[in-house]
PDB file of N, H, CA, C and O in Angstrom:
ATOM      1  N   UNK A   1     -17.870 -38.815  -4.336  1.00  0.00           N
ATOM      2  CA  UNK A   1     -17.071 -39.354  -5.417  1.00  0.00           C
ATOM      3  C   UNK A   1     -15.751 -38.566  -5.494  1.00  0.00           C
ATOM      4  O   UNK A   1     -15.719 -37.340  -5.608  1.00  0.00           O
ATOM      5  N   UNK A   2     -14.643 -39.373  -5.421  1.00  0.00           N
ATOM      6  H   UNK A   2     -14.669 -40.369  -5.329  1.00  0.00           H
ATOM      7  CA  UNK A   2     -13.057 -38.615  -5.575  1.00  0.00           C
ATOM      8  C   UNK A   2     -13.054 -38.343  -7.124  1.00  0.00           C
ATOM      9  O   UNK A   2     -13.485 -38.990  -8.078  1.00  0.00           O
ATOM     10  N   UNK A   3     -12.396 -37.127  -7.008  1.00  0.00           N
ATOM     11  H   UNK A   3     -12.046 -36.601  -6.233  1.00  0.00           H
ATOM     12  CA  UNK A   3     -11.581 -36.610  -8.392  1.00  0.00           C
ATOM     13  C   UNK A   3     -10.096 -36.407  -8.233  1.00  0.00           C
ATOM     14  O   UNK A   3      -9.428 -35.989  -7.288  1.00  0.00           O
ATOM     15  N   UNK A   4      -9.750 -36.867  -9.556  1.00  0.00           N
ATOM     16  H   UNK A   4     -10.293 -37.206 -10.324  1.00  0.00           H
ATOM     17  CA  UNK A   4      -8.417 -36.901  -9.489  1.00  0.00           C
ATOM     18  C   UNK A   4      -7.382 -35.834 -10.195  1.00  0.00           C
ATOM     19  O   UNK A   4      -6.152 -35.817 -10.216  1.00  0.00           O
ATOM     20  N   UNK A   5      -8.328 -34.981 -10.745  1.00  0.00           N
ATOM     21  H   UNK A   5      -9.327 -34.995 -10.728  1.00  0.00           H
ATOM     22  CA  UNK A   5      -7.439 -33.806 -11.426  1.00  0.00           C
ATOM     23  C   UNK A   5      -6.149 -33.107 -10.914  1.00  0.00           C
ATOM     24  O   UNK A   5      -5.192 -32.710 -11.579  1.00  0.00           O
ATOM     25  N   UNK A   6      -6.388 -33.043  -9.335  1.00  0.00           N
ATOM     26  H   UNK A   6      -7.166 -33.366  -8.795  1.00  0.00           H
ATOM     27  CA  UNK A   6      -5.331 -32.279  -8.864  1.00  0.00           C
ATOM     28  C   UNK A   6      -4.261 -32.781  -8.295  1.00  0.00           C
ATOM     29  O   UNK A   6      -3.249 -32.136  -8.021  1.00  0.00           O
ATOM     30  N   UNK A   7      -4.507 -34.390  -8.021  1.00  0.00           N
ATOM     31  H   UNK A   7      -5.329 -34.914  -8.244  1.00  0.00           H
ATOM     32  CA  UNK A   7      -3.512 -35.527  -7.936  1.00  0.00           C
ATOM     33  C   UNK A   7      -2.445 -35.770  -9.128  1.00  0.00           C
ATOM     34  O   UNK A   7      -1.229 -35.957  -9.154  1.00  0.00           O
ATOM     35  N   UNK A   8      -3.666 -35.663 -10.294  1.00  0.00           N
ATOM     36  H   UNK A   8      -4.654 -35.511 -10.273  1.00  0.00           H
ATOM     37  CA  UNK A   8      -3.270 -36.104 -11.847  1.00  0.00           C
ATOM     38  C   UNK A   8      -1.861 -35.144 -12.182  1.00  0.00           C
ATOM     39  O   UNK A   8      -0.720 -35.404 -12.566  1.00  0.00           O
ATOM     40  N   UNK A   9      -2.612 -33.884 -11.809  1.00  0.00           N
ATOM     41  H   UNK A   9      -3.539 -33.672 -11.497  1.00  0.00           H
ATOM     42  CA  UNK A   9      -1.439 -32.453 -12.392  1.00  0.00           C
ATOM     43  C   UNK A   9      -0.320 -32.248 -11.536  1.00  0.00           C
ATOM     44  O   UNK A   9       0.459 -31.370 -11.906  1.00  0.00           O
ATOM     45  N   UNK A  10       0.021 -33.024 -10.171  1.00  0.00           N
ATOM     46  H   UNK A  10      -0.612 -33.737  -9.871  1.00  0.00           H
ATOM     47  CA  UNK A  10       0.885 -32.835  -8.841  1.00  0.00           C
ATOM     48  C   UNK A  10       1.549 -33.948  -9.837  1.00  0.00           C
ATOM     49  O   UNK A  10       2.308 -33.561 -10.725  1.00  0.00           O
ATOM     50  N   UNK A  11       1.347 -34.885  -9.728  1.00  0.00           N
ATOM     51  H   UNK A  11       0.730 -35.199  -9.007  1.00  0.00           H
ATOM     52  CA  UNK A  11       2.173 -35.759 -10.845  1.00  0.00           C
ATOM     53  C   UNK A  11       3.328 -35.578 -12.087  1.00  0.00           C
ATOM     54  O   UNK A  11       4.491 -35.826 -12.404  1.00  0.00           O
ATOM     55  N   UNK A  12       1.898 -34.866 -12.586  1.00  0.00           N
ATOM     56  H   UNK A  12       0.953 -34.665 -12.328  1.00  0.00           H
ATOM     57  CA  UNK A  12       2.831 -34.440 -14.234  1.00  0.00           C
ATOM     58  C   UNK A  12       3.816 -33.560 -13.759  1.00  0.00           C
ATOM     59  O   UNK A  12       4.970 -33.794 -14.116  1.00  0.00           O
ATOM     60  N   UNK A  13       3.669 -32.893 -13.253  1.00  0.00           N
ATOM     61  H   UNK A  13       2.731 -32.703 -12.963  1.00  0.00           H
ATOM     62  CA  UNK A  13       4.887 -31.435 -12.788  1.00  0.00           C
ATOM     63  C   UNK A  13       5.690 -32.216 -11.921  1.00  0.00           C
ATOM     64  O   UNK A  13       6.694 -32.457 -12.590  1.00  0.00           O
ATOM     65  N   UNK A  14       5.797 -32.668 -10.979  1.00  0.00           N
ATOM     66  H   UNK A  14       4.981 -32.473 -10.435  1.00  0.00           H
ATOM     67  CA  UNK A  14       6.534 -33.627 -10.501  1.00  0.00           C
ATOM     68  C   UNK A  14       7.566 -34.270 -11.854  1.00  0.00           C
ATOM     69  O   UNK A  14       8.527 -33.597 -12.226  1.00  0.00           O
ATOM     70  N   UNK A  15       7.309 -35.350 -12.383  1.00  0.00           N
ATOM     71  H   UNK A  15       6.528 -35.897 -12.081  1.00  0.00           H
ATOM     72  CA  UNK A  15       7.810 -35.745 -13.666  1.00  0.00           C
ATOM     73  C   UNK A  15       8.402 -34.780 -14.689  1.00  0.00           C
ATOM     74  O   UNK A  15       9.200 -35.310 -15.462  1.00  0.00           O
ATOM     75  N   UNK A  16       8.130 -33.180 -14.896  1.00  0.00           N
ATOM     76  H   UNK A  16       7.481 -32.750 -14.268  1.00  0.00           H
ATOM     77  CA  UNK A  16       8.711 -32.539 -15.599  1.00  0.00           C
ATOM     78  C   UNK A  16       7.924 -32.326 -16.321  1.00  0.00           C
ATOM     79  O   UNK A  16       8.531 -31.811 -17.259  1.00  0.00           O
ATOM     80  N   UNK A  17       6.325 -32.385 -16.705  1.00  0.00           N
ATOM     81  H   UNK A  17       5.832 -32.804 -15.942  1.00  0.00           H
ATOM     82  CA  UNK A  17       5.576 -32.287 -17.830  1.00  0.00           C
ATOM     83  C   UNK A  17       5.082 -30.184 -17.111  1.00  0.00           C
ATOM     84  O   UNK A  17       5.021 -29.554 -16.055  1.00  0.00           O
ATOM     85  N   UNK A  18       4.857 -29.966 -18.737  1.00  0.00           N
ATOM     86  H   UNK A  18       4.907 -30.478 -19.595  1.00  0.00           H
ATOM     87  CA  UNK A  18       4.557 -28.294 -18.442  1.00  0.00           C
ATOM     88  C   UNK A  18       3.200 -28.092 -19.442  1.00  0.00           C
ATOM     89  O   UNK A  18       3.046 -28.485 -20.598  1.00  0.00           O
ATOM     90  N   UNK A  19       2.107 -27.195 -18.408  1.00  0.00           N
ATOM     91  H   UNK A  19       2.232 -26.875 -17.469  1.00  0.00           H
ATOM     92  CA  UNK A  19       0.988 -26.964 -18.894  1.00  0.00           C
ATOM     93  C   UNK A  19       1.693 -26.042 -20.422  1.00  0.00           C
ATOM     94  O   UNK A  19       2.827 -25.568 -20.478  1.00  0.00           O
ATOM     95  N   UNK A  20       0.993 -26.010 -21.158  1.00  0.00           N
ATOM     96  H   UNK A  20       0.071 -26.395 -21.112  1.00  0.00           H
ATOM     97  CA  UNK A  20       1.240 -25.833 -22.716  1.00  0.00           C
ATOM     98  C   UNK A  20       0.171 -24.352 -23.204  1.00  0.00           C
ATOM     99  O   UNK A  20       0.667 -23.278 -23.543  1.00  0.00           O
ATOM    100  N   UNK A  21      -1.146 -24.582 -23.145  1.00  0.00           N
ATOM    101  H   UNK A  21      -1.549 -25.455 -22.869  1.00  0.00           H
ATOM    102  CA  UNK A  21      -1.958 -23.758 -23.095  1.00  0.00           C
ATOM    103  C   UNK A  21      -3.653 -24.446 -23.084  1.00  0.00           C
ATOM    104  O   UNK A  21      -3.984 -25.456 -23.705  1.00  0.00           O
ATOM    105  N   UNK A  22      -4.304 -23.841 -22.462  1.00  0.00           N
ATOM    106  H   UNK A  22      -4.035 -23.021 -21.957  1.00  0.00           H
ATOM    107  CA  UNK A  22      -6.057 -23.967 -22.829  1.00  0.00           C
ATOM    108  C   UNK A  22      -6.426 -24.597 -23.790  1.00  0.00           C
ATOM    109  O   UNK A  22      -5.998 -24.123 -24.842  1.00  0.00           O
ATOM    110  N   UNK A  23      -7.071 -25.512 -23.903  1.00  0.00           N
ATOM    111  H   UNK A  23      -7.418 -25.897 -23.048  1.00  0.00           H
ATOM    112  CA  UNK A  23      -7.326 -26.202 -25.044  1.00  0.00           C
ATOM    113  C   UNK A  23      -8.970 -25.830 -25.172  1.00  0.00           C
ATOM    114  O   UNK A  23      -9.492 -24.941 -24.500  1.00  0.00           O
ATOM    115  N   UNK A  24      -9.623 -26.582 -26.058  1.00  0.00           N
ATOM    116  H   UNK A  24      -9.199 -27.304 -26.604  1.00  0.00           H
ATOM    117  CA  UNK A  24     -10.925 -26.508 -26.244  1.00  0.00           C
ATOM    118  C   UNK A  24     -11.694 -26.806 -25.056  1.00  0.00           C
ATOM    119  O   UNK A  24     -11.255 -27.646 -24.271  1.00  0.00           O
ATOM    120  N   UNK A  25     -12.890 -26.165 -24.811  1.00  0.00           N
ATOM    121  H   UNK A  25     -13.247 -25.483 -25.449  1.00  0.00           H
ATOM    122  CA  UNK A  25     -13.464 -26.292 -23.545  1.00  0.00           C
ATOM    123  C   UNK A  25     -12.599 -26.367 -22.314  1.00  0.00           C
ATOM    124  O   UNK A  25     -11.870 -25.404 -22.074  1.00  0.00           O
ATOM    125  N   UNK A  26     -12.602 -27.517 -21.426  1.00  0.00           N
ATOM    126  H   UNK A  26     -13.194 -28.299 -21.621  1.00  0.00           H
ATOM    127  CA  UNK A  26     -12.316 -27.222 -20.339  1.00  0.00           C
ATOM    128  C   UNK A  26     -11.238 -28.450 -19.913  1.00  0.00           C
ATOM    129  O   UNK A  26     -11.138 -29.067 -18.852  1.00  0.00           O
ATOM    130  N   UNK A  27     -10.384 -28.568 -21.312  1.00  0.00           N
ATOM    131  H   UNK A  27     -10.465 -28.067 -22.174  1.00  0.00           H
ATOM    132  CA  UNK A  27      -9.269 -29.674 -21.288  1.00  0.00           C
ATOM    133  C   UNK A  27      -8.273 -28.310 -21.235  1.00  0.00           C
ATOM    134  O   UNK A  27      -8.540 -27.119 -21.394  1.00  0.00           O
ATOM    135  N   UNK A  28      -7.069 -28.976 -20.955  1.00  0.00           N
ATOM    136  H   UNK A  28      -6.852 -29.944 -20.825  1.00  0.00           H
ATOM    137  CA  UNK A  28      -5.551 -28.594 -20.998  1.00  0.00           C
ATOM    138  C   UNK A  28      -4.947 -28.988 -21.729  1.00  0.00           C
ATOM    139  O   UNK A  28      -5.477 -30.017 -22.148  1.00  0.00           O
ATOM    140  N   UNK A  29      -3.661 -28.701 -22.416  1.00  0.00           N
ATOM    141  H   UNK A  29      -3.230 -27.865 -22.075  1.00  0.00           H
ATOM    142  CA  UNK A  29      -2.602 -29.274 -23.255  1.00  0.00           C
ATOM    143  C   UNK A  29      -1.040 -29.363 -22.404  1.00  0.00           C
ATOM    144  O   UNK A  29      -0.370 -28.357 -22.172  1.00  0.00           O
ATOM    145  N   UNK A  30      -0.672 -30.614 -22.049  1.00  0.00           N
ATOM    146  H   UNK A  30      -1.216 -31.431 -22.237  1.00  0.00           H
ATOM    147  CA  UNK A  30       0.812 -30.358 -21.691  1.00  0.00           C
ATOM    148  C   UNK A  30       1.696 -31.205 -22.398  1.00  0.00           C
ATOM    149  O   UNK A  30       1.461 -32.273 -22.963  1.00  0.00           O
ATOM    150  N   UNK A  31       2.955 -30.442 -22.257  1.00  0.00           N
ATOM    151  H   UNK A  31       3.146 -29.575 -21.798  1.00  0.00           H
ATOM    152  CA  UNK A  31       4.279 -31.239 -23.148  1.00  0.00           C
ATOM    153  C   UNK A  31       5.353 -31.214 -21.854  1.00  0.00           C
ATOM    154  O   UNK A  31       5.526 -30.445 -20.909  1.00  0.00           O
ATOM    155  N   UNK A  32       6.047 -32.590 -22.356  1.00  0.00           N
ATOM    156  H   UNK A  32       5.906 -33.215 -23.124  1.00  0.00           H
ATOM    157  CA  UNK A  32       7.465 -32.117 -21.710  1.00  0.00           C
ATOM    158  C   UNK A  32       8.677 -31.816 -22.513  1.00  0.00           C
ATOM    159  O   UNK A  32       9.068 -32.568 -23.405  1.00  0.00           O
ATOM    160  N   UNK A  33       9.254 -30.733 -22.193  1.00  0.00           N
ATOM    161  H   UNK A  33       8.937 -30.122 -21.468  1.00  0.00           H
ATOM    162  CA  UNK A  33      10.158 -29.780 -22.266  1.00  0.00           C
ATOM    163  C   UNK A  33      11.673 -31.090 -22.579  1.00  0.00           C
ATOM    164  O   UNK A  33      12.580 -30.527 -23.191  1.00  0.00           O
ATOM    165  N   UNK A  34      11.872 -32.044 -22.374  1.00  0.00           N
ATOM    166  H   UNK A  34      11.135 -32.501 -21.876  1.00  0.00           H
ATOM    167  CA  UNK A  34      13.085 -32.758 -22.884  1.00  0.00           C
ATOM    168  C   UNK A  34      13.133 -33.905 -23.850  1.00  0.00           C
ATOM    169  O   UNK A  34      14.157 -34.521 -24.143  1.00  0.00           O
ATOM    170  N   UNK A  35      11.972 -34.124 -24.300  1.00  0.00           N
ATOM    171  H   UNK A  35      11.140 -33.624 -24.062  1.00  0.00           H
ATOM    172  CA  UNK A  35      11.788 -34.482 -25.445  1.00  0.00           C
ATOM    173  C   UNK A  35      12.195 -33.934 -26.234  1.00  0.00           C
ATOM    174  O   UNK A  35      12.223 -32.703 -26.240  1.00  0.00           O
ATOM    175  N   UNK A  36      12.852 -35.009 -27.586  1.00  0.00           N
ATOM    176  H   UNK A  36      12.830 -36.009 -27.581  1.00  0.00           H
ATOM    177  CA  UNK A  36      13.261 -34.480 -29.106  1.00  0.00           C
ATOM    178  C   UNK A  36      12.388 -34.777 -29.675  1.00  0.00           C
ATOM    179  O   UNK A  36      12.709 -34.604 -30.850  1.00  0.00           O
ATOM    180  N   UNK A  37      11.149 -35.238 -29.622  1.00  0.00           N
ATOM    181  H   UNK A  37      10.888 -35.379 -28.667  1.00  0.00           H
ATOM    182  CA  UNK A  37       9.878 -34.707 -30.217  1.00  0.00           C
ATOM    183  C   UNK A  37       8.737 -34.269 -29.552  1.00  0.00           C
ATOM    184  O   UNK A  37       8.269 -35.258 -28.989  1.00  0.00           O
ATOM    185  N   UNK A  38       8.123 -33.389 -29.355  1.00  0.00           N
ATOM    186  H   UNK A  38       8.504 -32.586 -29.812  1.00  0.00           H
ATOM    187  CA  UNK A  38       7.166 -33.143 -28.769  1.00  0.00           C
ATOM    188  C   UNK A  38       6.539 -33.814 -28.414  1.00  0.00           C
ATOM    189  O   UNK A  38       6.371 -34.765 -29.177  1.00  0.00           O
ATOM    190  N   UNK A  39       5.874 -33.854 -27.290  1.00  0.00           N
ATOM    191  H   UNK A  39       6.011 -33.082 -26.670  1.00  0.00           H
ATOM    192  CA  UNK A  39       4.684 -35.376 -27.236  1.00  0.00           C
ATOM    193  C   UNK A  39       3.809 -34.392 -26.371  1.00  0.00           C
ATOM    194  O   UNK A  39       4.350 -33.738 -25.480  1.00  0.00           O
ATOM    195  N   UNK A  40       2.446 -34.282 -26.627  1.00  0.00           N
ATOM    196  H   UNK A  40       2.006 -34.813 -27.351  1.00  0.00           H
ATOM    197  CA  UNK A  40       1.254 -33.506 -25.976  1.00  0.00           C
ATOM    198  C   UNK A  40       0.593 -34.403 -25.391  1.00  0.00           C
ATOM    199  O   UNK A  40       0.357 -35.387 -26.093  1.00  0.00           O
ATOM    200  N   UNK A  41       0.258 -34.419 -24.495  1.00  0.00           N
ATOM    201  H   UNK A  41       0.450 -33.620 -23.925  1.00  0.00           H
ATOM    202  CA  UNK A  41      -1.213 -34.804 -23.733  1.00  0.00           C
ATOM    203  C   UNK A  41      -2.307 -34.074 -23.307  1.00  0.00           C
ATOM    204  O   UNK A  41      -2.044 -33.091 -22.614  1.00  0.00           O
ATOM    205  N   UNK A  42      -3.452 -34.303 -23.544  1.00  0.00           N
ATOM    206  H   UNK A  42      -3.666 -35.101 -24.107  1.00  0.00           H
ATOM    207  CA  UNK A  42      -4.672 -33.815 -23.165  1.00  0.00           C
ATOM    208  C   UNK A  42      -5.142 -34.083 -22.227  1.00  0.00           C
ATOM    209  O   UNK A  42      -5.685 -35.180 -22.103  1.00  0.00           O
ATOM    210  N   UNK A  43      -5.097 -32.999 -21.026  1.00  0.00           N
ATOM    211  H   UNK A  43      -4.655 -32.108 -21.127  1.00  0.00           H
ATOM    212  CA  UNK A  43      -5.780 -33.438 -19.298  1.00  0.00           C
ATOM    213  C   UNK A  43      -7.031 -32.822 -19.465  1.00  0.00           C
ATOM    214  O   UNK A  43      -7.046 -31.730 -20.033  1.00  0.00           O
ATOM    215  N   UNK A  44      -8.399 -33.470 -18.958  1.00  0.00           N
ATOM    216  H   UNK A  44      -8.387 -34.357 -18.496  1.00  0.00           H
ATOM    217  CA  UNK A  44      -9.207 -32.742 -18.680  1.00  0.00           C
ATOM    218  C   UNK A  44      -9.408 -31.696 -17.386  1.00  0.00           C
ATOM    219  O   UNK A  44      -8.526 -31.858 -16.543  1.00  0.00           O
ATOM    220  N   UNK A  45     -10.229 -30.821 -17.106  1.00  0.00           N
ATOM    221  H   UNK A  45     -10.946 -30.689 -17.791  1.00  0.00           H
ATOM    222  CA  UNK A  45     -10.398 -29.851 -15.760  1.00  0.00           C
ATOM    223  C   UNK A  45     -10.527 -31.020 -14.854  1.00  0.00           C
ATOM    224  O   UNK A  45      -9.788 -31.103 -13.873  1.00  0.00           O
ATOM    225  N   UNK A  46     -11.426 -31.938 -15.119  1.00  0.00           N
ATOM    226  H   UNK A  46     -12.026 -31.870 -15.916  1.00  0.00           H
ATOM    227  CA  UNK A  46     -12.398 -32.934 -14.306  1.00  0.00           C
ATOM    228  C   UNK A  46     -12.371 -34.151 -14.435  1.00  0.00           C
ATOM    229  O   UNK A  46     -13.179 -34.710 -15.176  1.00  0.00           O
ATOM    230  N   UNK A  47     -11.374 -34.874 -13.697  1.00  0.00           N
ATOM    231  H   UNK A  47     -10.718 -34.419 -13.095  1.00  0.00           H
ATOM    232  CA  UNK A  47     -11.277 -36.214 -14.194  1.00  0.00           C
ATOM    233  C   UNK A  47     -12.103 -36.949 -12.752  1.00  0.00           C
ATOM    234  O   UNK A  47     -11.657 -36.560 -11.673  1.00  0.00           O
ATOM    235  N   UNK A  48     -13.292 -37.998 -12.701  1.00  0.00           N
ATOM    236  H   UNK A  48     -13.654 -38.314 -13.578  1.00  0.00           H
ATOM    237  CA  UNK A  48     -13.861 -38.552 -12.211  1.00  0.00           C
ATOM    238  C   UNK A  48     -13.890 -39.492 -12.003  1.00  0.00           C
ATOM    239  O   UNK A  48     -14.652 -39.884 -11.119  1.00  0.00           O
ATOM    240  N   UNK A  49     -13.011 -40.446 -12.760  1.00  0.00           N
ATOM    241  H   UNK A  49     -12.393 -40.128 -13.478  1.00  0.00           H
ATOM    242  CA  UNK A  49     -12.622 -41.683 -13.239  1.00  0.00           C
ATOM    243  C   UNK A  49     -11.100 -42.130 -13.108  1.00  0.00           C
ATOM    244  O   UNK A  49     -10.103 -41.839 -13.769  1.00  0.00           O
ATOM    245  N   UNK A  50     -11.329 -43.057 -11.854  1.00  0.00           N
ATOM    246  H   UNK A  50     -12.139 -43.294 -11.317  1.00  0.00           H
ATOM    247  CA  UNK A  50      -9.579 -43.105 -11.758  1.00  0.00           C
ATOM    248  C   UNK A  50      -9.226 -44.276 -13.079  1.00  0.00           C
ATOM    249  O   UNK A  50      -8.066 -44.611 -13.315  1.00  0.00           O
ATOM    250  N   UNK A  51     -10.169 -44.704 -13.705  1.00  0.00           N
ATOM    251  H   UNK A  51     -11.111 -44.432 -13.514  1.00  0.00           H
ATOM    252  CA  UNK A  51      -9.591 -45.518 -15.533  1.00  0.00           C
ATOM    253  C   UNK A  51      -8.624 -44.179 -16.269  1.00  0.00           C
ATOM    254  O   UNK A  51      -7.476 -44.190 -16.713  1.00  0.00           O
ATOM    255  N   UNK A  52      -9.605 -43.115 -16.172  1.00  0.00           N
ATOM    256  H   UNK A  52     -10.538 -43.106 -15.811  1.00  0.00           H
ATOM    257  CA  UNK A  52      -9.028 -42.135 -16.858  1.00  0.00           C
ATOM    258  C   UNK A  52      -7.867 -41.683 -16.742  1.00  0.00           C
ATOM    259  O   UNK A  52      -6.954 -41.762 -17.563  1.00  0.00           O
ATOM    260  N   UNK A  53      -7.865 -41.006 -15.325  1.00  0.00           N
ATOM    261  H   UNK A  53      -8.607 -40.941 -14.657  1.00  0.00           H
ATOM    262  CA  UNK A  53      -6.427 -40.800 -14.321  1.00  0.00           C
ATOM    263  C   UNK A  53      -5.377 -41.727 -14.965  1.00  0.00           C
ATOM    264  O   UNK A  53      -4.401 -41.428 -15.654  1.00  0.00           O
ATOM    265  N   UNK A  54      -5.833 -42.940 -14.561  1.00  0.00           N
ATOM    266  H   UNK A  54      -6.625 -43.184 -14.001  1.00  0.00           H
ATOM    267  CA  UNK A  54      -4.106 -44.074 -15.221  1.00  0.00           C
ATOM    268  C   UNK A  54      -4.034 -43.706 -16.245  1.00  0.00           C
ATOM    269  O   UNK A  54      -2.888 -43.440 -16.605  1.00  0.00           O
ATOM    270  N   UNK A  55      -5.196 -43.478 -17.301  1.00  0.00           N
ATOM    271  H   UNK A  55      -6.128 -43.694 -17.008  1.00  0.00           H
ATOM    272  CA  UNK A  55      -4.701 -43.575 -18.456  1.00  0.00           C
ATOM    273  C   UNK A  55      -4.034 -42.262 -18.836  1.00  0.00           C
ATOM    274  O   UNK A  55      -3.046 -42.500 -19.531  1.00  0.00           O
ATOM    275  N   UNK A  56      -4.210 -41.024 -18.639  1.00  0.00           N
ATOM    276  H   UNK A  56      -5.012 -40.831 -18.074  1.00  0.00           H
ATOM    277  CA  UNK A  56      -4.029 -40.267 -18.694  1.00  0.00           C
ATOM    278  C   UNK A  56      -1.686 -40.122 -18.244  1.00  0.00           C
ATOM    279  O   UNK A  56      -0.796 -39.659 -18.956  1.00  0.00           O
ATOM    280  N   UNK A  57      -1.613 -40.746 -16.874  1.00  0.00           N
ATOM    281  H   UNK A  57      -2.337 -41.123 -16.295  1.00  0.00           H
ATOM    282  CA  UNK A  57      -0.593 -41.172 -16.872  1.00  0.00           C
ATOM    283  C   UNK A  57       0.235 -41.832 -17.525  1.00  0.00           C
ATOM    284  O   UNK A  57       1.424 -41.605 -17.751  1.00  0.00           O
ATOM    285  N   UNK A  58      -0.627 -42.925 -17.924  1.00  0.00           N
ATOM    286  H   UNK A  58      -1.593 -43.109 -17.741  1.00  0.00           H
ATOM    287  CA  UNK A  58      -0.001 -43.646 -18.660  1.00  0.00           C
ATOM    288  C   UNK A  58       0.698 -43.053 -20.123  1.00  0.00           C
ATOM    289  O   UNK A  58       1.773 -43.321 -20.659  1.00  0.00           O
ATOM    290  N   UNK A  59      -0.332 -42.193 -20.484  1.00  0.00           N
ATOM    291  H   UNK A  59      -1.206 -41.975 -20.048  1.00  0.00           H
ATOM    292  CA  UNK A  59       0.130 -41.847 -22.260  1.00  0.00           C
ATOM    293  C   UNK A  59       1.429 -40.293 -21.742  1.00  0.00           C
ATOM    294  O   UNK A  59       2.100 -39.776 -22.635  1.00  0.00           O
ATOM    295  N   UNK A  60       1.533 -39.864 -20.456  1.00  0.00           N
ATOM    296  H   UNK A  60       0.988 -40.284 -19.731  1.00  0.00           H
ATOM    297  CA  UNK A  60       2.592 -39.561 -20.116  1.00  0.00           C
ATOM    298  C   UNK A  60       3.646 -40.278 -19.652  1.00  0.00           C
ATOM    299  O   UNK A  60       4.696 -39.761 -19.270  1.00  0.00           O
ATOM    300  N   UNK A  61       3.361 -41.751 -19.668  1.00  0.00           N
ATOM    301  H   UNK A  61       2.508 -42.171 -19.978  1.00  0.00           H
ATOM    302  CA  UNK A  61       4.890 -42.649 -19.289  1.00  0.00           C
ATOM    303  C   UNK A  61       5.229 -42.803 -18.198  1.00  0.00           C
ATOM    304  O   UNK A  61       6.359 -43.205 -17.919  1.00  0.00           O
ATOM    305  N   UNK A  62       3.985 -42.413 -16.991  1.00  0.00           N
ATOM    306  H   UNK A  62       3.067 -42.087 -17.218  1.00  0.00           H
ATOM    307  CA  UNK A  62       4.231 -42.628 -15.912  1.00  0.00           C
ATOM    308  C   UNK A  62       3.344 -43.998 -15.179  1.00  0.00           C
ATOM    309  O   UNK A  62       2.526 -44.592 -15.881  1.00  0.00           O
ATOM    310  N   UNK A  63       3.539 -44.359 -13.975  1.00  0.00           N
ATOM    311  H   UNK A  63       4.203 -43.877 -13.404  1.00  0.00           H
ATOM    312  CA  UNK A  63       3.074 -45.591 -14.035  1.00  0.00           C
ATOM    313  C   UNK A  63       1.558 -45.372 -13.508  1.00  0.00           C
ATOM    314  O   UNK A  63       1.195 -44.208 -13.337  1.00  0.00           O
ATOM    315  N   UNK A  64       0.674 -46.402 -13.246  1.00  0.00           N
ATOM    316  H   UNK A  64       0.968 -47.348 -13.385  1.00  0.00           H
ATOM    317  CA  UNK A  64      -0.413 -46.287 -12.617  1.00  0.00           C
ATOM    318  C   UNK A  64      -0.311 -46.137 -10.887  1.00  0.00           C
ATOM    319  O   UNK A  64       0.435 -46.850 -10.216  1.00  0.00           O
ATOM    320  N   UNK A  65      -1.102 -45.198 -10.376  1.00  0.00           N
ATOM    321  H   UNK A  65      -1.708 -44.619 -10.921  1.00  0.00           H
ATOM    322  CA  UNK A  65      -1.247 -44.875  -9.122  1.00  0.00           C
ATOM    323  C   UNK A  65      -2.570 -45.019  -8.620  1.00  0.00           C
ATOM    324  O   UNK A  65      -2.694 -45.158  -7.403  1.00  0.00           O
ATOM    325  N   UNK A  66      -3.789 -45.008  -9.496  1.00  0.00           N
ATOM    326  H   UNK A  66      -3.688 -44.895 -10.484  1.00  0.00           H
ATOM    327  CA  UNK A  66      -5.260 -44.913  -8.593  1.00  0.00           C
ATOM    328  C   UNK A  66      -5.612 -46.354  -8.762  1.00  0.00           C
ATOM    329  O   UNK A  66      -6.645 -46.800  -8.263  1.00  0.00           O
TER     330      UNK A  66
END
């Protein structure tokens, strides 16, 4: 079974998004840095689910890839 976590995060940094800090358990928090309002997203360590992956993109504004 593919995981997409490390696809997911080559992405966001690509795009300009910056890990933020550790979140609860074994999620992440990132923002991007040129926003005039903050906007956070929550990545998990372990994404298993390329539904997730898009979506996960998606609520960063990027398009679907899996």
């Amino acid at each position: 079974m593919a995981t997409y976590e490390r696809e997911v995060k080559r992405l966001l940094v690509k795009a300009g998004w910056e890990r933020v800090r550790q979140s609860a358990g074994s999620h992440e928090q990132w923002q991007h840095p040129g926003n005039r309002s903050p906007k956070t997203i929550t990545v998990p360590s372990k994404i298993k689910s390329r539904h997730t992956a898009n979506n996960i993109l998606k609520s960063a504004g990027l398009k679907k890839v899996f």
